[in-house]
N, C-alpha and C positions, 0 to 999 in steps of 0.2 A: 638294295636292302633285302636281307634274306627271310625268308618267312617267319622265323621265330622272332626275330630282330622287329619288325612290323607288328608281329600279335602284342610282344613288348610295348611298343610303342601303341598302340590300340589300346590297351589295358590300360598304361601312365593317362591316357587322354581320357578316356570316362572315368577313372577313381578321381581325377581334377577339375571336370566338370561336374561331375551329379551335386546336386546338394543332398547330404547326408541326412533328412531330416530325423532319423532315428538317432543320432548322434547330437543333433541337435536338443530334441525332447528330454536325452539324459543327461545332455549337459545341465538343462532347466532343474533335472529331479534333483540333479548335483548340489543345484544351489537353492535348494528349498527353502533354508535357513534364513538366505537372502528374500525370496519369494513372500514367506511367513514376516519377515520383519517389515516390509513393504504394504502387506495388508492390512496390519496391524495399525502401521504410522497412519493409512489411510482411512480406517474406523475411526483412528483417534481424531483426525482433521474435523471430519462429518461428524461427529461429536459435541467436538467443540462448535462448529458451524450450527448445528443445532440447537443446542442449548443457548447461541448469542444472537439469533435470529427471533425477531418478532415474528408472533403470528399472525398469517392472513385470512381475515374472514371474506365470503362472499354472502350478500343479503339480495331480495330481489325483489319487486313490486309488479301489479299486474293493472296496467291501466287501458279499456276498450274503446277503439275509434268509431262513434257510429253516425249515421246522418240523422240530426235529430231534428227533425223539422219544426217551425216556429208554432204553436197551437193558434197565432191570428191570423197564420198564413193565409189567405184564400185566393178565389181564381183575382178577385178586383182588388186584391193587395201587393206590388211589385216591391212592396219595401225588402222585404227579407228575400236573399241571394242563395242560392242552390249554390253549393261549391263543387259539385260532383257526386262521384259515387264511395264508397266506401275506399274501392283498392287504390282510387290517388289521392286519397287522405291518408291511408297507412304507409305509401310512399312518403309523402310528406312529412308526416311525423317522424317517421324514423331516420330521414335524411336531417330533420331539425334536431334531433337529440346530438346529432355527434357533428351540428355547428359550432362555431367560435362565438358565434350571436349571445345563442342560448348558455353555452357553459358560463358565459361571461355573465349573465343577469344570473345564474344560481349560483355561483361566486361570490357575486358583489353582494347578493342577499344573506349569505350564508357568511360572509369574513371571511372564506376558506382559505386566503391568504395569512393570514393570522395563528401560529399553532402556538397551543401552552402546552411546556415540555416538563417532567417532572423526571430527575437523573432513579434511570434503574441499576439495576445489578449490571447489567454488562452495557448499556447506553442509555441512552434518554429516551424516554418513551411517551405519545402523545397522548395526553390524559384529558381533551377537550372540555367538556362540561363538567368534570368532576374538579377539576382548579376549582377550588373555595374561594375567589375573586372572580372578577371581570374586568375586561380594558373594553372601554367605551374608548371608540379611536377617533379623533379627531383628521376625518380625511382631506381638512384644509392643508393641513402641514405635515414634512414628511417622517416617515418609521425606517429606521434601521433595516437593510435587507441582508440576509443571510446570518450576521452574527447574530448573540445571547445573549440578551437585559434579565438578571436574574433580578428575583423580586423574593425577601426573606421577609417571612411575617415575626409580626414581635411582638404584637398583640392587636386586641380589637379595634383599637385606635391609626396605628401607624405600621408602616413595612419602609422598608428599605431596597433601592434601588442599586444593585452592583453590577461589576464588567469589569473587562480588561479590551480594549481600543486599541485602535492605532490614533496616529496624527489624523486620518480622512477616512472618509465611510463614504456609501453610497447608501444615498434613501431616497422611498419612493411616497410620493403622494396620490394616494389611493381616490382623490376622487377626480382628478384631470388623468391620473394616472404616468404622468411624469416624473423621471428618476432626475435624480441630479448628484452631486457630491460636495458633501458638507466637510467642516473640520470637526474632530470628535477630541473629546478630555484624553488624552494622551496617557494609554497606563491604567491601573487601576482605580477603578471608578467605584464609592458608596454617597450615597445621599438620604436622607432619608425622609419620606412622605408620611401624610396624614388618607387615611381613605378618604375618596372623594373632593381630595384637594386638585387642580389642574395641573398637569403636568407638560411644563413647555421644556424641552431638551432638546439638542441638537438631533438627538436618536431614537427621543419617544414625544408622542405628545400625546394627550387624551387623560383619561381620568381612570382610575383602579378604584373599583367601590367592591364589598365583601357581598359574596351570594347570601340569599336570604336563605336565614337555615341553616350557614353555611357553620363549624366549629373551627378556629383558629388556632393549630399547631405553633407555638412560638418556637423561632428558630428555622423553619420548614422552609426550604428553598424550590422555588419552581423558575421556570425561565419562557421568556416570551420570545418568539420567533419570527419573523417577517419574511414574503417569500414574495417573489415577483410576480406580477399578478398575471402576466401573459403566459408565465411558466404555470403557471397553479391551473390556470386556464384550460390549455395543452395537457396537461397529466390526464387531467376528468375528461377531458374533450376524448385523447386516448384511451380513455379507462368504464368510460360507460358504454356497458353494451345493452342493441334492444335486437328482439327477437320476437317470430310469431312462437306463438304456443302451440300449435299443432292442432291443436283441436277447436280453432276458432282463426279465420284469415284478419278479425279488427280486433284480436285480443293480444295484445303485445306485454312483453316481459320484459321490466329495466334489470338488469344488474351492474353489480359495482362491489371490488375486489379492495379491500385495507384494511388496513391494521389496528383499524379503531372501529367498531364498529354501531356507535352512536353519530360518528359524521358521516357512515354507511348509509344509515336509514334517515337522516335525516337530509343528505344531498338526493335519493332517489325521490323521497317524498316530495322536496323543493322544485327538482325536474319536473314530478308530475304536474303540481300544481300550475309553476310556472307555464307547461305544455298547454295545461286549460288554458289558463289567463289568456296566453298568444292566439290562440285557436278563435277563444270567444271574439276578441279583439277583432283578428280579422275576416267572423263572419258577421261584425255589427259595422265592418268599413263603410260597405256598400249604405248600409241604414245611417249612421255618422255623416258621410259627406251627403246625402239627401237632406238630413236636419239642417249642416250648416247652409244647403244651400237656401231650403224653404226658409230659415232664419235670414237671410241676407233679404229675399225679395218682399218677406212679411214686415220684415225691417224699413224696405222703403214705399210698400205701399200704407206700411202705419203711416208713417212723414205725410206721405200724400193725402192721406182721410183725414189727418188733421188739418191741414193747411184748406182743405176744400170746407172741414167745418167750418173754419175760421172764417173762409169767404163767404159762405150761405150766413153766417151771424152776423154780418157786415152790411151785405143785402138788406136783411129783414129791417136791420134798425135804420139803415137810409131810404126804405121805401115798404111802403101797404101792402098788405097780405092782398090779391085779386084772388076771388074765386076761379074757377074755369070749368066750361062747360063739359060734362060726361063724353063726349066725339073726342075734346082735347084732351081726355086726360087718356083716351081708350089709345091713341094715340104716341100721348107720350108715353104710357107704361111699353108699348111695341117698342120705339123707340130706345126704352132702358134696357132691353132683352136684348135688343139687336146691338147694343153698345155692349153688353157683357159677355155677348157670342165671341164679338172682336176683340175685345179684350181677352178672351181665352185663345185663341187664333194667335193675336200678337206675341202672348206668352211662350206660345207653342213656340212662336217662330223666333223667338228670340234664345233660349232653351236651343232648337238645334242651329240656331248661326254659333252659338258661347262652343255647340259639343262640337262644329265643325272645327273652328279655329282651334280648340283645344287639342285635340283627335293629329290636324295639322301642324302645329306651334309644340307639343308637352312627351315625351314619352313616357312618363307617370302617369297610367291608364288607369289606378288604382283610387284616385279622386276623384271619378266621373259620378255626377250625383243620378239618380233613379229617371227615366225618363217620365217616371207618372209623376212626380213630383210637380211637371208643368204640365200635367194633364194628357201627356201621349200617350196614346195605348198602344200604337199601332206594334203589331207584333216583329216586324223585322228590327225596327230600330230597338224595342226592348232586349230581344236575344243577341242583336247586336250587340251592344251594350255589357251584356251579363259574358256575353264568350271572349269579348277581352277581356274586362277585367278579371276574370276566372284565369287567363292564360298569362297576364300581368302577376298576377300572384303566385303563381306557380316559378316562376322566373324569378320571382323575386326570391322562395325559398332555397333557389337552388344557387344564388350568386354566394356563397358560402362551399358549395362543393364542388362548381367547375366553375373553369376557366373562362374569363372572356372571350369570345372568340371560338369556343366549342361548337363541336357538332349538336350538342344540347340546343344550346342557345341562339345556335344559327337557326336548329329547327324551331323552336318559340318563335323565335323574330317575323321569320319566312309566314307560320300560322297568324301571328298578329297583324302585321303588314295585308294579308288578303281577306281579313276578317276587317279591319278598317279599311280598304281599298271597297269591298262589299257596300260596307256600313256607310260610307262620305256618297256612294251611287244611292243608297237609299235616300240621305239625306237631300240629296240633290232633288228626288221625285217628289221626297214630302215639301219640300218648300216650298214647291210648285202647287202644287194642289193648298197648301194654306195659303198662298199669294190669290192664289185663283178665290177662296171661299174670301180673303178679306176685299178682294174686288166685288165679290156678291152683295156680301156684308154694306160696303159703304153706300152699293147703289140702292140699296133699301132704308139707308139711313137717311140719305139725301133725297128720298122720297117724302119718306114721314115726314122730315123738315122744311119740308115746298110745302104741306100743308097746313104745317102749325107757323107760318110765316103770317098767316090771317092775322094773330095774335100782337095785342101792342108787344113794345120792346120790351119793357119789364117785365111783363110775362115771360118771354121766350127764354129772355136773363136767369130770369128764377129755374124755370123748366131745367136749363140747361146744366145749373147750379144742382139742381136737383137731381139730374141724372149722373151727373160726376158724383155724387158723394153715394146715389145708392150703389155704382158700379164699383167704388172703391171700399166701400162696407161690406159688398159682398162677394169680390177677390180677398179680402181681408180674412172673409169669416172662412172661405175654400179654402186658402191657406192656413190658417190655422186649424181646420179640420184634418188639414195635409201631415201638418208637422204631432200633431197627438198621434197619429197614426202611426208614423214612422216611430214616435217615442216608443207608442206598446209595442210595436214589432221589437224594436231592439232591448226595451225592457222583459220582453217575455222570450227572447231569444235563450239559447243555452250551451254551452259548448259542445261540440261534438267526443270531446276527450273527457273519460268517468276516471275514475280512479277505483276497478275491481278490487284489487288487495291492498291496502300500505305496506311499506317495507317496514318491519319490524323486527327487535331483536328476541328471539325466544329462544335461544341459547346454543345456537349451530356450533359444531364443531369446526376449528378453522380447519381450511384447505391445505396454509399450508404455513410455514416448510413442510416440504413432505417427508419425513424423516425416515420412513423405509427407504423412498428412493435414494435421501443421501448416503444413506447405509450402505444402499444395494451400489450405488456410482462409487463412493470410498471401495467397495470390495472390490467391482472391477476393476477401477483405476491402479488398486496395489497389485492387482495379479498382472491387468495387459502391459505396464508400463515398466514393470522389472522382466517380463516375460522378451517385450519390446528390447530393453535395452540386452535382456543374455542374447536375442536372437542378432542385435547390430553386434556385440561382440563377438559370437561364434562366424559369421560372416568377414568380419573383419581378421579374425582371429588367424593368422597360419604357422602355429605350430602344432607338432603333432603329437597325440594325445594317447595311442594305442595302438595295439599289435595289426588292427585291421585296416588301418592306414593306413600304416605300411605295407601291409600286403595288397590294397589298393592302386596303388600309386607304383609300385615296382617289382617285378620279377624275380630280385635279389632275395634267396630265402634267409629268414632269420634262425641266427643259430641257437639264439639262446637269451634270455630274461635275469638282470641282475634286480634285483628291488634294493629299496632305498632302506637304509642303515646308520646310524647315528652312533659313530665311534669316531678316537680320538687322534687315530693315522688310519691307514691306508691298507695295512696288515691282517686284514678281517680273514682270511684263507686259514694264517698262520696262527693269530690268536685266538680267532672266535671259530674251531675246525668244525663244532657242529651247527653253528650259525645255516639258514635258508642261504643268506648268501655266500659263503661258503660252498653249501650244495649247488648252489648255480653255476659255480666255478668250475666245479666238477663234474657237471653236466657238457660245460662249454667245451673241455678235457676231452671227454670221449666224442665229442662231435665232432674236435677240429683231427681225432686221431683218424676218424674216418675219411673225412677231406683229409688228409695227409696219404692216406691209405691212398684214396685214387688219382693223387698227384706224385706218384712217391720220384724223390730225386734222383736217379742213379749215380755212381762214383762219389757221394756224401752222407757225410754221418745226421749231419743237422736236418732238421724241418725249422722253417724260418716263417716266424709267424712278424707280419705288420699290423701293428692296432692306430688308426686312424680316425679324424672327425671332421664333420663340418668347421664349427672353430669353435676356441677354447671354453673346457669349462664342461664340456660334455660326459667326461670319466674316462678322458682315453688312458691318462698315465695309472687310474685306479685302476682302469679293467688289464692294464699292460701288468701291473706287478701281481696282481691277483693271479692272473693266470700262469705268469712266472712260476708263482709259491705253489702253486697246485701240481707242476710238473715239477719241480724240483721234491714237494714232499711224495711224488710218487718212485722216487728214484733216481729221477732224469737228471741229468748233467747240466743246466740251465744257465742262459745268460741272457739278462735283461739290460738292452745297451738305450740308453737315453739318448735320441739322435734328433730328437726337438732341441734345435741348437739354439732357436728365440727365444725359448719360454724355458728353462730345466726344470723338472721339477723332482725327479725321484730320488735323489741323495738322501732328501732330508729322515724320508722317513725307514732309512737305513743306518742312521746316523753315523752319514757317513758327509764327507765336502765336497763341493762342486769345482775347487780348488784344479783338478786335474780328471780330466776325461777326454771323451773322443776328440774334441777340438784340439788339444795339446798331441794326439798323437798323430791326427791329420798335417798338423805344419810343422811336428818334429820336434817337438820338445822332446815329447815321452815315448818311450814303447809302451808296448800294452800292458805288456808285463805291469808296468809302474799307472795306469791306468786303470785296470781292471782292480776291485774290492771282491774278495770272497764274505758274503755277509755272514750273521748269524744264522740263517735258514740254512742248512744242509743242501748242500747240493746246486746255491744259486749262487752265482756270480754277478755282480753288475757294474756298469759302467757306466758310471754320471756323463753327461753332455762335455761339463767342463766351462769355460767362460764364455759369456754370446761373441761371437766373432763378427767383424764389419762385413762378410762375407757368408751366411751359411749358406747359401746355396750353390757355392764356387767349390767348397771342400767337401760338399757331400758328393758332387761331380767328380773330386778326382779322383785319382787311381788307386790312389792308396785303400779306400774304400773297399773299394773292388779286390784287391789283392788281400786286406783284413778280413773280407766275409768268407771265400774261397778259405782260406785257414782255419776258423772259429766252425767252419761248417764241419770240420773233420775231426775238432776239437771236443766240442758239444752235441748232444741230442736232439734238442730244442734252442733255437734263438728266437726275442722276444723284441720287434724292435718299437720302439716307444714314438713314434713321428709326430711332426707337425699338424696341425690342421689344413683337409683336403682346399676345403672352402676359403682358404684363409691366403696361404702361398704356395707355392709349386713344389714347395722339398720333399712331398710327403711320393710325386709320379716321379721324383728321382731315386724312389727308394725302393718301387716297385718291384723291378727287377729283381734284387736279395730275395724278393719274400714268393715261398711257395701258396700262404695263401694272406688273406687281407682282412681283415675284421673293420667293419664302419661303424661307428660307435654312434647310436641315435638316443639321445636323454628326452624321454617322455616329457610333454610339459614345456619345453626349452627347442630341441631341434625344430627350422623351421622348413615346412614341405619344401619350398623352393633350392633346401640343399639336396633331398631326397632327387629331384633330376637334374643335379649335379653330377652323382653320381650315376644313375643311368644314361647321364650322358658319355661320362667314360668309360662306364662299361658295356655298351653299346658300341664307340669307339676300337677297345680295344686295349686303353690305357688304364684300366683297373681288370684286374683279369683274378678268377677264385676269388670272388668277395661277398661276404657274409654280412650279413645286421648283426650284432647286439643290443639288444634294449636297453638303454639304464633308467634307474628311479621309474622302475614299472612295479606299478600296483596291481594286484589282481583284484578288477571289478565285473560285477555284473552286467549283463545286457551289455558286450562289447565295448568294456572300457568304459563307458560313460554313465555308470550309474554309481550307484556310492554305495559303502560296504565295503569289506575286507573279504576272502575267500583262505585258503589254503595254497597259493602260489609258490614263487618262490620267493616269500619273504614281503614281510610289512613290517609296519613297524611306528617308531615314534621319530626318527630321525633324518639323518643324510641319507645312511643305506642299508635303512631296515631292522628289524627285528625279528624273531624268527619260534617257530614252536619247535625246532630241535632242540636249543637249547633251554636248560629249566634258568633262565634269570627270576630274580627273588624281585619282587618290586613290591613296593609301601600301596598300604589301600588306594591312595589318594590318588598312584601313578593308574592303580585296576580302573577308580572312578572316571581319570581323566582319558582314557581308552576307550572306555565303555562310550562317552560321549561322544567321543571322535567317530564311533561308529555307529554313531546316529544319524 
């Protein structure tokens, strides 16, 4: 490969690789019209999207977590329970807002399952407490879920029940909360009710009574809605947010994002409240299960003080009062002391046998009653105590946000586990030291009573009587000293959750739709997505568009520019002489007279021009006769021989037949004489193809050819031959030879690049040799072809092949308006 041959090829390979994006960008300004109508449609969407979207409001409340200690707390009062410190209370909290627990009880308080729809302009819109009715819902039996029970008032007395059903429905009974599926009234449904009467329906049941105050529209349709209750659950579970404030670590912020914004403020409200309620709840546990416990043992030591009175009254009336001497009585009073020591002692000890087995046997750490409730103070088993059930509850809040089996709750376990492994080793020591004090205890009892043994039997009887019922009067009175205590602690308890601000409506503007941004997304979306689709078609695209492509892509210089024209044959040379395209003809004239110049034939009179195409369709036989009439009105001797033997096509516009041409003189019918048409043009001769033959590319091969062209050359001036398509069949390199140069006909718009190194493969080769570009249906635009606009070229216009400022054509206002717009 010789070095120009190479740089050729070098050049072909980058104008095929680069992406053009400047060619790109104008094809886009090309299609503005496109561009503009795309943005447009996309305003109009976000529009309409706007206008049919309900507004969403966000409201928000402010409620503080702090540790509010009990006012009857004191050091000898264990009732009331330290939960911590503030920061694992506002953990707590704000992991219990966004529970399934919690949304669930502000749900069920709230009906939020339940919506009253009232039909708006563009949908049905939830108009909550504004419905001038109520449904009291009877959550024994189930409600319709998802469809619409419309309810028409008719006046103050009565409304009417409608719908359209299928054969089955599913409904849900809201207070087991089980679905099922019912059969429903098949078809349109009316009925019609009295307020306040009960309503049992397969799809509603409950009662419609009129709000007080409320005024009755007759006619007014509203419609009731039922929604799943685990679904409605999940929405608010998803949808309530809390957050610190920034300016305070226990002052937390609920919000919540809808479309209504009366079940706004009053589900945050419900949240808060609720939050107290559970808070209080589970700081009066600990004080709660001490009540029930001291009520179960005051429970059975009442049983016992009765039964001992009943035996001391039993006594007295079968037997005499005896006096006894001041020694017995100093005595027995020791004696009652030392019985209500042991009795506090057994207490104790029965108290931690109940907290061992439980501790061992329960992992519901959370029902462990006070240990002072039986009189313990001792500080290890009380902290014992209080650091499980503290760690118990914390466990418990979080069985709602992880997993069984987590790292969480492994770690809780692990902490529980070595807090009672602790706790059962204390227990162990204390038991031993109250065994130890009730062995004290007895051997002093059994003292005292070696000495009031002096005493007759009925005495000791009575004594004995008497020391049972003062020890159980006044375990009696200790316990219920116990249990008042624990009442004012947990009566004077308070929750640690305030409610700073309520959520309130004072007229916020909603958030959203945000209707700048669907404006702003409409405007993008019309420009990236027609911008998108020019840029997949200019990619995909491979035809070529301009004169700089082709000088891209191939070393073959371009001769010359036809533009496009809109006339009724082919004659534009001859009829339209001052036509742009005309003048283009006549530019092409003096170019190829140059390439003739330094090809010049010796021993002939002709110069033999071939006009050629990738395939049909491209303006080979317009550019073949055009340039004919131009050399023939310049004087020349001219023949234009139609040797596209597949396709004929220049007869017609000579009005002339295809009856007899080159075909018929190749296999001998005709001479040429009887072949050749001298047309109406002065000076031009031509010669139709003739009839398609089963063979044209055997008779353009043969000899006769060859010995015709050699004649015609010494005949004529110019020959003009009209060939096949390169890209198409071969006949066009069997014709080669004749012709001293080659015109490739490339139609802007239509030629596709891939024929372009077709041709520089042949002539690279060697098999196309002097061969030139012509343009056709070229427009003269700005910024290299790709921008839009008209220029001064050669030739624009309204049609096939142009229009032209040579000539003064006379056009109707309406043709100037419809110009004028084209060149916009």
């Amino acid at each position: 490969m010789d070095t120009n041959t190479q740089e050729e090829f070098d050049h072909e390979e980058s104008g095929r690789l680069s992406f053009d994006f400047r060619g790109y960008l104008f094809k886009a300004l090309n299609l503005w019209k496109f561009v503009v109508l795309c943005v447009g449609t996309a305003l109009l969407i976000a529009y309409f999207i706007n206008v049919r979207k309900t507004s969403v409001y966000k409201l928000s409340s402010l409620i503080s977590v702090e540790s509010d200690q009990n006012p009857f707390f004191t050091a000898n009062t264990s009732i009331s329970f330290n939960w911590g410190g503030v920061s694992g209370k506002v953990g707590k909290v704000m992991t219990s807002v966004n529970t399934r627990t919690h949304n669930e009880l502000v749900v069920d308080s709230l009906q939020f399952y339940m919506n009253y729809l009232e039909q708006g302009k563009y949908n049905k819109i939830d108009i909550y407490k504004k419905a001038p009715f109520e449904f009291r819902i009877n959550k024994d039996k189930g409600q319709l879920l998802s469809g619409l029970v419309g309810v028409r008032l008719l006046n103050n007395e009565e409304f009417e029940l409608f719908g359209s059903f299928g054969e089955q429905g599913r409904v849900q009974n809201y207070g087991d909360k089980s679905t099922y599926s019912v059969k429903l009234p098949a078809g349109e449904y009316v009925q019609k009710f009295r307020f306040g009467q009960t309503i049992e329906l397969p799809f509603l049941n409950g009662v419609i009574e009129l709000r007080d105050g409320r005024t009755v529209t007759p006619q007014a349709e509203y419609f009731l809605q039922f929604q799943n209750f685990d679904r409605v659950v999940h929405s608010y579970q998803r949808g309530v947010q809390i957050a610190g404030t920034g300016n305070s670590s226990s002052v937390l912020r609920l919000s919540l994002a809808g479309t209504n914004k009366a079940k706004i403020v009053d589900y945050l409200n419900a949240t808060a409240a609720i939050l107290s309620r559970t808070e209080l709840e589970r700081k009066n546990l600990y004080a709660t299960n001490t009540i029930k416990f001291i009520d179960s043992s005051l429970y059975a030591v009442n049983d016992n003080l009765k039964d001992i009175a009943a035996e001391l009254n039993d006594f007295r009336k079968k037997n005499k009062i005896f006096d006894i001497d001041e020694e017995m009585a100093q005595y027995s009073n020791k004696l009652q002391s030392l019985d209500l020591q042991k009795d506090v002692e057994n207490t104790k000890l029965n108290y931690i046998n109940s907290l061992e087995k439980y501790l061992n046997n329960v992992k519901d750490y959370e029902k462990i009653a006070a240990p002072s409730s039986a009189g313990i103070t001792e500080g290890p088993i009380v902290s014992g105590v209080q650091k499980i059930i503290e760690l118990a509850v914390e466990r418990q809040s979080l069985e709602y946000t992880q997993k069984e089996g987590s790292i969480t709750f492994k770690e809780l376990d692990r902490r529980i586990d070595a807090e009672k492994n602790v706790l059962l080793k204390t227990i162990d020591a204390t038991k031993v030291t109250i065994n130890q004090q009730i062995i004290e205890l007895n051997r002093a009892i059994a003292g005292l009573e070696q000495k009031l043994s002096g005493l007759p039997q009925e005495q000791q009887e009575y004594l004995k009587i008497q020391r049972k019922m003062n020890i159980s009067q006044e375990a009696y009175d200790i316990y219920l000293a116990k249990r008042s205590e624990a009442a004012i602690v947990k009566a004077a308890n308070v929750s640690d959750i305030t409610i700073v601000d309520e959520a309130k409506d004072i007229g916020d503007a909603p958030i959203g739709p945000n209707k700048s941004l669907n404006y702003m997304m409409g405007i993008m979306m019309g420009f990236f997505i027609p911008m998108f689709l020019i840029f997949v078609i200019f990619l995909l695209d491979n035809t070529i568009h301009g004169s700089d492509e082709v000088e891209k892509m191939s070393r073959i210089p371009i001769m010359g520019l036809v533009g496009k024209y809109r006339y009724k044959n082919n004659l534009i040379a001859y009829e339209k002489p001052k036509s742009a395209v005309a003048e283009s003809f006549r530019a092409i004239r003096s170019s190829l007279q140059f390439v003739f110049n330094k090809t010049a034939n010796s021993g002939t009179r002709a110069n033999t021009l071939m006009v050629t195409s990738s395939v049909s369709g491209e303006g080979k036989t317009f550019t073949s006769i055009n340039i004919a009439t131009v050399y023939a009105l310049s004087g020349k001797k001219t023949l234009l021989m139609g040797l596209d033997l597949r396709k004929p096509k220049i007869f017609d516009d000579f009005n002339i037949t295809n009856e007899k041409g080159v075909v018929n003189y190749l296999i001998g019918d005709n001479t040429f004489d009887e072949v050749v048409t001298h047309s109406h043009i002065e000076n031009l001769d031509v010669v139709p193809s003739g009839p398609i033959p089963p063979n044209p590319s055997e008779l353009l091969m043969d000899g006769k050819l060859h010995e015709l062209m050699a004649e015609l050359k010494e005949e004529y001036d110019i020959i003009v031959l009209d060939t096949p398509p390169l890209g198409l069949v071969t006949d066009a390199l069997e014709l080669v030879q004749y012709a001293d140069a080659t015109v490739f006909m490339v139609r802007l718009d239509y030629t596709k690049r891939g024929m372009l190194q077709l041709v520089n493969a042949k002539h690279r080769t060697g098999e196309l040799k002097n061969v030139h570009f012509i343009l056709n249906f070229y427009r003269h635009k700005n910024n290299h072809n790709y921008g839009y606009g008209y220029g001064y070229g050669y030739g624009y216009g309204y049609g096939v092949y142009g229009n032209t400022y040579h000539q003064n054509d006379k056009h109707s206002v309406f043709s100037r308006v419809k110009q004028f717009l084209k060149r916009l």
